[in-house]
N, C-alpha and C positions, 0 to 999 in steps of 0.2 A: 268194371266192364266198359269198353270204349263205346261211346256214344256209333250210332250209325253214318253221321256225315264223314269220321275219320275212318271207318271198316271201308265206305262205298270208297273214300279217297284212296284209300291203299288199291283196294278191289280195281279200281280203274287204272292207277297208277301198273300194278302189276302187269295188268292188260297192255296196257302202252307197252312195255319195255318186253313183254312177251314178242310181240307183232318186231320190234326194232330190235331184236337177239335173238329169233328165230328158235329160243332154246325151252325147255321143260321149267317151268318153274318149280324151286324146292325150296322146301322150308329153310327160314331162315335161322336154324335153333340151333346151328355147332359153335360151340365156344370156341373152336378153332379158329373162326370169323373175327378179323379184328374190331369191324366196326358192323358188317351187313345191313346199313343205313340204306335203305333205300330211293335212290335218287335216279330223275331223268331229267334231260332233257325239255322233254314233254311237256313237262310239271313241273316248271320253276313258279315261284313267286311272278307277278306282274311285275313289282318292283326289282330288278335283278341287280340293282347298282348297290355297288358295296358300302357299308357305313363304317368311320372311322374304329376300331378297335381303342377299346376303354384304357389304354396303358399309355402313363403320361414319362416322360424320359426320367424324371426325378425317380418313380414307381422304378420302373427298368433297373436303374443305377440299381437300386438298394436290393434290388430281389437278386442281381447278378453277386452281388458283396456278401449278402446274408445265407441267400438259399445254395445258391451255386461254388459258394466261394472259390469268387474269386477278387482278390484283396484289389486288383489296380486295373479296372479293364481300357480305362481309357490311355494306359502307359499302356498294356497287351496289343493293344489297335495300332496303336501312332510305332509302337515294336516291328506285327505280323499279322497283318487282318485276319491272313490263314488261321495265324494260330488260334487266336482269339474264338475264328467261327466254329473250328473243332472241338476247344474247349468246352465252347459252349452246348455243342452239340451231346457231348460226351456229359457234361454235368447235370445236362437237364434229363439221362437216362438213368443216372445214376441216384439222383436226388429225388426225383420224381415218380412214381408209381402211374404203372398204364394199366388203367380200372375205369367198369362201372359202376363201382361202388354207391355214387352220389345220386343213381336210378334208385335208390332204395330211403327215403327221405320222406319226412312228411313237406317236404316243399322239393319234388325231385328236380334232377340240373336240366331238364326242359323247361322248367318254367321259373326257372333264373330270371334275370335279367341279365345283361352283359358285364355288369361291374358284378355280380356276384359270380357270373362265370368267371372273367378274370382273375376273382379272389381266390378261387378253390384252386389256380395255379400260381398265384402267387404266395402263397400259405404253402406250399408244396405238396398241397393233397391230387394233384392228378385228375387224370378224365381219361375219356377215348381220344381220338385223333381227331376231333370235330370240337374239340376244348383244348386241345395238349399241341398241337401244330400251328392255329390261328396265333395262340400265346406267343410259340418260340418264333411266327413269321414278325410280331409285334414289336415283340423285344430286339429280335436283330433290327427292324427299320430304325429303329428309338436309338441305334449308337452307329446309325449313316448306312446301311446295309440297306439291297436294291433289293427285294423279293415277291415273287409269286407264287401262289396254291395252284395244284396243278390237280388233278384227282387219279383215283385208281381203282383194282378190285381185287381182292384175293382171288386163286385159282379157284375155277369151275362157278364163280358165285354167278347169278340169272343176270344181274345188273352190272354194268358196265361202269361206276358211277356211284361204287360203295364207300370210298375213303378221299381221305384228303390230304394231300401231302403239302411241302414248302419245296421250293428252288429257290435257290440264293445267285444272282450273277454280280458278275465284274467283278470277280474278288483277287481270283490268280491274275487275272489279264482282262480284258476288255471282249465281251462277248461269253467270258466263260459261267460257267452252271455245275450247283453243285447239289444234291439234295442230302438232306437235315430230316431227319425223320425220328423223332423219340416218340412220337405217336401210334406205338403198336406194340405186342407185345416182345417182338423179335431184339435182341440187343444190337445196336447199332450205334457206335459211341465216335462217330465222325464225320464228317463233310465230307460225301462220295462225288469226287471229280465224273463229272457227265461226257468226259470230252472221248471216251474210247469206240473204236469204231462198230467193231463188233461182241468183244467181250472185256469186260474190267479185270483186273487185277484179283486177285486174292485176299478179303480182310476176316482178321481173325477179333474179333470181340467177345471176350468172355466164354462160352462153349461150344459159341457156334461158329467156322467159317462159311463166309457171303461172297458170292460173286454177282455178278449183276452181267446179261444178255440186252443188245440191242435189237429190237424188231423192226425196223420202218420208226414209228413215233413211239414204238414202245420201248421202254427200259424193263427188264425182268428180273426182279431180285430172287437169286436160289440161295438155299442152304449147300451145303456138302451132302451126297447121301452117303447114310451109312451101308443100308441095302436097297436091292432095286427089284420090285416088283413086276413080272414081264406083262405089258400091256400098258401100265402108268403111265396117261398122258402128261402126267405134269413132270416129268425125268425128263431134263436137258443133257446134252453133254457138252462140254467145249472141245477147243483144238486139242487135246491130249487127250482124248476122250473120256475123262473123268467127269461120273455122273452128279447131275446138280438136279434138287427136288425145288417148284417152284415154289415163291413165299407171298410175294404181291405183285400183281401188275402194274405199272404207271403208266397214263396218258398223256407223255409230256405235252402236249399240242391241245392239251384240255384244262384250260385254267379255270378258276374259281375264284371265286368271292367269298369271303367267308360268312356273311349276316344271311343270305337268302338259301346258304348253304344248312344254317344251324334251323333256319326258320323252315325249312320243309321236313327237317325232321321229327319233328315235336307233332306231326300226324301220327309218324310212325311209332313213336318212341311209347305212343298212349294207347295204343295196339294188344289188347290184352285177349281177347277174345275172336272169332271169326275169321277173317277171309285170312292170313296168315300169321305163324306163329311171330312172338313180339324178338326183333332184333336180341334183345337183350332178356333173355328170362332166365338167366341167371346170374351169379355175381363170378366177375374175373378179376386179377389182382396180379398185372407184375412187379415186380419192384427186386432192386437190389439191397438185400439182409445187410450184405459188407462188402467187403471189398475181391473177397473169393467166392461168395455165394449169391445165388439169386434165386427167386420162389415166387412159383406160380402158382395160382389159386385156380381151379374151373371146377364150379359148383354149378350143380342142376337141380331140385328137387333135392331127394334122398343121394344124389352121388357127389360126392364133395371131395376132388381132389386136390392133393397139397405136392407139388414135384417143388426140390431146392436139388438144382444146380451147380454143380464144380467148374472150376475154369478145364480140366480135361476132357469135359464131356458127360462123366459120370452124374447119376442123381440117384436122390432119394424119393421114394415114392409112398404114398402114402392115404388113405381112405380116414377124414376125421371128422366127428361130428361137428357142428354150425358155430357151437362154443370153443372149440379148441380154436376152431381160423378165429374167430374174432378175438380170441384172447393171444394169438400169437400176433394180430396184427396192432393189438392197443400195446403187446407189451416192444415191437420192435418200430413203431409207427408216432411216437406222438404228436405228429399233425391232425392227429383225428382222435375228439375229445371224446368222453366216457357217454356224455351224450349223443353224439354224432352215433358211435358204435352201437348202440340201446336201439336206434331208429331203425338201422341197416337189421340189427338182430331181428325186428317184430316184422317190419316189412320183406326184405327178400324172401325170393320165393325157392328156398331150401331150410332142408329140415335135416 
């Protein structure tokens, strides 16, 4: 049960951002939510100046050679920075699992330290996007790459100020911006040029196609829809009027830091009880099986489901008890040890 100084912190935190978004608060319990971290403005840390990220260039080098492979990144660079940023973009989606897995722990990834956050992404076990974005903004500075956390929020979420993304500049040309995003569960396997005025291009990643809207300082990543709901505020269309569902918002004009970002989470994150339901109270898991498939985990309680993914769209859908995910993830997973998985078994909160 969370102590009452962190219920009243939330309790008041919600209040603030209630009054500053004018909107209904709701619970925060859809796994649909990639992060639902609650953050304001308001309630930042006193400290708000960022601290160096625990990833030393030697670190970098080898986690790009072993986990990412890829054999020569500093001939890729001095090659095609582009190419390079893409690759990386693309490898750390591929390689990497976007989970809360490590919330189910007897030492959970709130009360990490920073070299053990780092670890869980350099061992390629994964996080949310408040562990899986800080990483990949780290890694690219660590091989001369210029970048900033910008923040965002999935559609309809109460807070403005739920996720955390990267921007990467001066890479095409001098001025330019590109965002890097493996930190969500959506597939997105490359450095999206920021430069278009009102709508982006068309990208195709694995089952889903992404377009991206500019609002004023916002950038609006959709999917393609497949059908359209009549009244669905969140259906865009562009200049063909081909309908787009939205996926997250970005606040480019809203940077971040990443230490006082992780540090006001760990109120929330210990939220078990009381003034709103806990970000995370169940366990999520994306990751890519191979190279043609990918599988999503959203367990709640008693409803545990498992969809895998086709590159045309198609999936499998599926209802399985607690043991089957864990045993399909230790048998397709081994960055996560027999004990690791035993931990997540007794603790997460599905059955």
């Amino acid at each position: 049960m969370a102590d009452r100084g962190s219920r009243g912190r939330l309790s008041q935190l919600i209040r603030i951002s209630e009054r500053r978004h004018s909107v209904h608060m709701q619970p925060a319990s859809s796994l649909h939510n990639d992060t639902a971290m609650f953050f304001s403005e308001s309630a930042k840390p006193e400290n708000s100046e960022d601290v160096p990220y625990p990833l030393t260039r030697e670190e970098a080098n080898v986690f790009v050679k072993t986990v990412l492979e890829i054999p020569d990144p500093e001939a890729l660079i001095a090659e095609d920075r582009m190419k390079f940023l893409d690759r990386v973009a693309e490898q750390i989606k591929r390689k990497i699992p976007f989970t809360n897995i490590h919330h189910f722990l007897s030492l959970p990834l709130w009360e990490m330290d920073d070299r053990q956050q780092c670890h869980i992404m350099s061992s390629a076990q994964g996080g949310p996007c408040w562990i899986m974005n800080p990483f990949t903004k780290a890694l690219l500075e660590r091989f001369g790459y210029k970048a900033h956390h910008i923040c965002g929020h999935n559609p309809g979420d109460p807070l403005q100020d739920s996720h955390i993304s990267t921007v990467v500049e001066d890479v095409s040309y001098p001025g330019s911006l590109h965002l890097v995003e493996p930190g969500t569960r959506r597939p997105l396997c490359a450095a999206i040029p920021l430069d278009f005025e009102s709508e982006s291009p068309e990208y195709k990643f694995h089952y889903m196609t992404s377009k991206f809207f500019r609002d004023g300082d916002r950038v609006i990543w959709c999917a393609e829809a497949s059908t359209v709901t009549p009244g669905d505020k969140y259906i865009m269309y562009d200049s063909n009027g081909k309908a787009w569902k939205q996926q997250l918002i970005y606040l480019l004009n809203e940077t971040r830091n990443w230490h006082p970002y992780v540090e006001l989470t760990q109120a929330f994150l210990r939220v078990v009880e009381g003034d709103a339901i806990p970000p995370f109270n169940g366990l999520v898991f994306f990751a890519y099986l191979n190279d043609d498939q990918i599988i999503s985990i959203l367990a709640f309680k008693n409803n545990i489901m498992q969809y895998i993914y086709s590159h045309d769209g198609t999936y499998q859908r599926a209802s399985l008890p607690k043991s089957d995910v864990l045993r399909m993830i230790q048998g397709n997973f081994p960055q996560y040890s027999d004990e690791f998985l035993t931990q997540v078994s007794e603790i997460a909160p599905i059955y």
